[in-house]
C-alpha positions in Angstrom: 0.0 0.0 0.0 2.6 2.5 0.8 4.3 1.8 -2.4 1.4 2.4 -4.3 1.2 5.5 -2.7 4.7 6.3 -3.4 4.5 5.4 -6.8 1.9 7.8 -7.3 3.5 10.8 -5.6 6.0 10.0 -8.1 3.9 10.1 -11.2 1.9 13.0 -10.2 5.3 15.2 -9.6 6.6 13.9 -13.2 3.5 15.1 -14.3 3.7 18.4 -13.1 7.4 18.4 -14.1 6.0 18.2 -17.6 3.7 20.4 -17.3 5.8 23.0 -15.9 8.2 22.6 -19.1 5.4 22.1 -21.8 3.4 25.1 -20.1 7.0 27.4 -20.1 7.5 26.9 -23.5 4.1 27.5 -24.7 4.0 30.7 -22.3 7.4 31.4 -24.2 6.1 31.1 -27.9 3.2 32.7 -27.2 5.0 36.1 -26.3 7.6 35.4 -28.4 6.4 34.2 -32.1 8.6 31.2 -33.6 9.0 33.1 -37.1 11.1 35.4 -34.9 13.1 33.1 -33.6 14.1 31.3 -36.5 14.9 34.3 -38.1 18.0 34.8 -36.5 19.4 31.3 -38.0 21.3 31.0 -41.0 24.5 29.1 -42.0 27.0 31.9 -41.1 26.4 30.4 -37.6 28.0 27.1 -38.4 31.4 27.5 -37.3 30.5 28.8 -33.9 27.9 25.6 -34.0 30.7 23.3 -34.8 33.0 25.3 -31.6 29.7 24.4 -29.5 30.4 20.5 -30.4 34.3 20.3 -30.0 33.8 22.0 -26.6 31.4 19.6 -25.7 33.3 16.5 -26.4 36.4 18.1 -24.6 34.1 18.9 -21.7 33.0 15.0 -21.6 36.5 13.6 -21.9 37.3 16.0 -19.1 34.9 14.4 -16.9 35.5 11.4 -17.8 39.3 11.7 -16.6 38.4 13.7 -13.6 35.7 10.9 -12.4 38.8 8.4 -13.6 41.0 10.6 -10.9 38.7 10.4 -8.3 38.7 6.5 -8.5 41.0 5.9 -5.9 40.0 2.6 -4.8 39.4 -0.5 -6.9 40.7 -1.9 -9.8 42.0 0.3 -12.7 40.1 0.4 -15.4 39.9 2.0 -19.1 39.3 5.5 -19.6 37.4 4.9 -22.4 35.0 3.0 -20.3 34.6 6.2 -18.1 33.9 8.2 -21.0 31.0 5.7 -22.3 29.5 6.0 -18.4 29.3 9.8 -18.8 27.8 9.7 -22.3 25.1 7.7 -20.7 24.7 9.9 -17.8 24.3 12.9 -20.3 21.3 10.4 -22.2 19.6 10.4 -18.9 20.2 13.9 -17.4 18.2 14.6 -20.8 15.5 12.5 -19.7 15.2 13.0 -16.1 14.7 16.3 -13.9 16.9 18.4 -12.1 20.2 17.8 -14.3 21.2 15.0 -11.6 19.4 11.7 -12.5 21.8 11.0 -15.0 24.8 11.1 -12.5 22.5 8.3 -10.0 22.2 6.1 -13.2 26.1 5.7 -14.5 27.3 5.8 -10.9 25.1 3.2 -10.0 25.3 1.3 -13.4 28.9 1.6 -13.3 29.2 0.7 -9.9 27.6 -2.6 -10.1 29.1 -3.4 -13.7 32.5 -3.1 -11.5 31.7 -4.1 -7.7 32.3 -0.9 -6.1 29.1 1.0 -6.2 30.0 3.1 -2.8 33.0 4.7 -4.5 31.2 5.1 -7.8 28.9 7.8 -6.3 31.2 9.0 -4.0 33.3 10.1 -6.8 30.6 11.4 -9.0 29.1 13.0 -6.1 32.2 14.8 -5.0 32.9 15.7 -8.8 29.2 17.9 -8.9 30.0 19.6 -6.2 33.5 20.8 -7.3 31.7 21.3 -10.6 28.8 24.0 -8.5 32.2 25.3 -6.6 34.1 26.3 -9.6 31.0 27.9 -11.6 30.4 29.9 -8.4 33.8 31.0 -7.9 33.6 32.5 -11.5 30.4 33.9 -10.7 31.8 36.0 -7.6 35.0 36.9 -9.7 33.0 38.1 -12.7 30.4 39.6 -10.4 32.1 43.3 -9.4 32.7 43.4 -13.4 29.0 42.7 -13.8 27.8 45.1 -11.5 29.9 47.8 -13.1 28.0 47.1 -16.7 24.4 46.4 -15.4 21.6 47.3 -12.6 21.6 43.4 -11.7 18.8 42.4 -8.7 20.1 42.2 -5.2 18.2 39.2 -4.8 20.3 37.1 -7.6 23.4 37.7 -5.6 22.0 36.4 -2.3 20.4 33.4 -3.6 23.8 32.6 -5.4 25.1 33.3 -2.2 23.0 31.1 -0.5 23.6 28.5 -3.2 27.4 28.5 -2.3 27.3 28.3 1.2 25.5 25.4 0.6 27.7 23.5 -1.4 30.9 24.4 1.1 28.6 22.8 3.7 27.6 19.9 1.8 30.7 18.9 0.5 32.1 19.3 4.2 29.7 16.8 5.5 31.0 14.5 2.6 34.9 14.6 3.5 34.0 14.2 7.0 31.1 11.7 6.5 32.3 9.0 8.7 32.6 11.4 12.1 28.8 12.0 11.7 26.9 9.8 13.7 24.1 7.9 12.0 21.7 5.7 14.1 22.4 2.4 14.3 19.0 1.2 13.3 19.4 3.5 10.1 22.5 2.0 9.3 21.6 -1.6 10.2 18.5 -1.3 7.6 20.4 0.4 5.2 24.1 -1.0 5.0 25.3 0.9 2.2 25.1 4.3 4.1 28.4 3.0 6.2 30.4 1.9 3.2 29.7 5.4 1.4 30.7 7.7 4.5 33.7 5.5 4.0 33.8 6.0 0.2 33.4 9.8 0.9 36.2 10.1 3.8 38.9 8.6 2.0 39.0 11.4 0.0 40.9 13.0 3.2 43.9 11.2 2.5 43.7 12.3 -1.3 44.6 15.8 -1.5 46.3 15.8 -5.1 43.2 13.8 -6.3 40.8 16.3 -4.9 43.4 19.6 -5.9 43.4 17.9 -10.1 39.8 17.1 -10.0 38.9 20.8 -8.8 41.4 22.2 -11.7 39.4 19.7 -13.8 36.2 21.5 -12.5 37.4 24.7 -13.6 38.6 24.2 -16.7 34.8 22.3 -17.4 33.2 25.4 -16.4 35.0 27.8 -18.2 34.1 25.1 -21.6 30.5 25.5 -20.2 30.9 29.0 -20.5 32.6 29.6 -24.1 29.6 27.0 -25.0 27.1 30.7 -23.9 29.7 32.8 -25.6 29.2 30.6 -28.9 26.4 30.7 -29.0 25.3 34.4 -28.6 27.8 34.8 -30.7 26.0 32.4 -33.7 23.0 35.2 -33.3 25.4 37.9 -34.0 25.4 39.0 -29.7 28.3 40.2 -28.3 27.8 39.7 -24.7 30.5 41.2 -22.1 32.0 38.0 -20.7 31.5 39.5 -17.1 27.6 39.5 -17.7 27.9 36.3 -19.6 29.3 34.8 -16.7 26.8 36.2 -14.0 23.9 35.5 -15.8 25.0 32.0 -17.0 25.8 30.8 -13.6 22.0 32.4 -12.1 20.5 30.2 -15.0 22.2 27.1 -14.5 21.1 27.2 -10.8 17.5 28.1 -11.7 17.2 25.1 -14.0 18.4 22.9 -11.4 15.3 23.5 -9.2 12.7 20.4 -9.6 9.9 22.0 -10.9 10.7 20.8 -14.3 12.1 18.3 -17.2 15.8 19.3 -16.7 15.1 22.7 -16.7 13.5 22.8 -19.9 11.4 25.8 -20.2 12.6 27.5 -17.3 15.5 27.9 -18.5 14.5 30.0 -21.0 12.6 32.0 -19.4 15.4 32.5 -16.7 17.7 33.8 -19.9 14.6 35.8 -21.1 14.5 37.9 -17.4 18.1 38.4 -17.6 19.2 38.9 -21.1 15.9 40.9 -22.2 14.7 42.2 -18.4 18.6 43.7 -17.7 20.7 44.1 -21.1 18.0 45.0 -23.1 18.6 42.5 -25.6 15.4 41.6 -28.3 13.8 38.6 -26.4 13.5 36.7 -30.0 17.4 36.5 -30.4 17.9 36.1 -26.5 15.9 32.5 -27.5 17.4 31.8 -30.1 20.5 32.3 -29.1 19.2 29.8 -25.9 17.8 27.2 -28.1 21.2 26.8 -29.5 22.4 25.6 -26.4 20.7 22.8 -26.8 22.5 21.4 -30.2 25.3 20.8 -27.6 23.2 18.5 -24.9 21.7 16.7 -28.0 25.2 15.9 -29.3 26.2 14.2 -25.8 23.2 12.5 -24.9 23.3 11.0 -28.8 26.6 9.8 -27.7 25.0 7.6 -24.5 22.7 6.4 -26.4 25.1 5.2 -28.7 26.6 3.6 -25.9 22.9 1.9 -24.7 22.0 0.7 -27.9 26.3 -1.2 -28.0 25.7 -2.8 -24.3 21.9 -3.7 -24.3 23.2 -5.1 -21.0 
């Protein structure tokens, strides 16, 4: 009985999930006519298209070698074999909400193809964080820049604020998992809890693992970054990389609230209220501009399913 109810609190948040993205895109196109939008593409946008894709394969090998890095216990394996685990995480983050429920399927997929499922998600847990660190450290360096150039909302700055402090606490909790004490009865019911704060604390004794996959982090986000430049740039924008940077970083946290299909259709509306709302920018070409950020996430998650359809397993 309770699982039935589960089940259904399940379904009926998927379906608002939908919702939520199908309703923000229709709100979107109605304000904003298609015609208008497709108006600012034509083939003079190719090479910075084709920048979008190289950048996206280099941010994937990246990951691959920096989730590679953090593997610290077990046997070694292949990087190629990391990189075909992020592909398929990027084939589920497309499919499931939040941006995260690609990283719980090809740590746990990964971890029970190789018998160390604990370390498998502590290392792709530990590598999100990192990832959230680095894109907020270049939100508070670009940030002074920003506010020089544009009247930017208090309120962004606290909840990015907010967002950080967060992630410093969160990731503390993780390194120093095992001196938090867990009832017994918790961890007798669900054993895996133990071998995770294990997982998570040996990271302690791995400073140059955790110092390369932070560089690793850095160098991702500023990829994630020239992937925005490119493609304002393929609508003929010119952006000011401090903005760029401010308001890139506010809409990657917005799309990572719940309320949605991966973000999809808030999103754009985020980059709507900033771009439009702030810089004054034509909403049409803010969107198109937007929509071309999604050639990139098609590219990746093609490549997982690639990977799905070559292990059916």
């Amino acid at each position: 009985m309770a699982k039935n109810q589960t089940n259904k609190k399940v379904f009926a948040k998927r379906i608002i999930q939908i919702l939520v993205s199908v309703g923000g895109f229709a709100y979107i196109f109605y304000k904003i006519p298609l015609s208008e939008v497709t108006d600012n593409w034509n083939l003079s946008m190719t090479p910075w298209v084709v920048a979008m894709l190289v950048a996206a394969t280099l941010i994937m090998v990246i990951q691959a070698n920096r989730w590679k890095g953090l593997s610290v216990q077990g046997p070694e394996i292949p990087f190629k074999t990391y990189y075909a685990y992020t592909a398929m995480g990027y084939f589920f983050n497309n499919l499931l909400p939040t941006g995260f429920g690609g990283d719980a399927v090809k740590s746990l997929a990964f971890g029970k193809k190789f018998n160390q499922t604990s370390q498998s998600v502590s290392a792709v847990l530990i590598a999100r964080i990192q990832g959230l660190l680095a894109m907020f450290l270049c939100f508070f360096i670009a940030l002074p820049f920003a506010l020089s150039k544009a009247d930017i909302p208090l309120s962004y700055t606290l909840i990015m604020t907010a967002a950080t402090f967060a992630c410093v606490v969160f990731i503390s909790l993780c390194l120093f998992s095992d001196k938090l004490p867990v009832p017994q009865a918790i961890t007798n019911k669900f054993k895996f809890i133990t071998k995770l704060q294990e997982s998570l604390s040996i990271y302690r004794k791995h400073k140059k693992q955790i110092l390369l996959s932070s560089l690793d982090s850095l160098w991702l986000q500023l990829l994630t970054l020239f992937i925005a430049y490119a493609y304002f740039r393929a609508v003929g924008v010119h952006v000011d990389i401090s903005i760029l940077v401010v308001f890139t970083s506010i809409t990657i946290v917005t799309s990572m609230l719940p309320i949605s299909l991966n973000g999809i259709g808030v999103r754009e509306g985020t980059q709507v209220a900033l771009f439009t709302g702030i810089l004054g920018i034509p909403a049409p070409v803010v969107l198109s501009a937007g929509l071309l950020g999604y050639i990139p996430l098609l590219f990746q998650a093609a490549q997982g399913a690639v990977v799905l359809i070559a292990r059916k397993k």
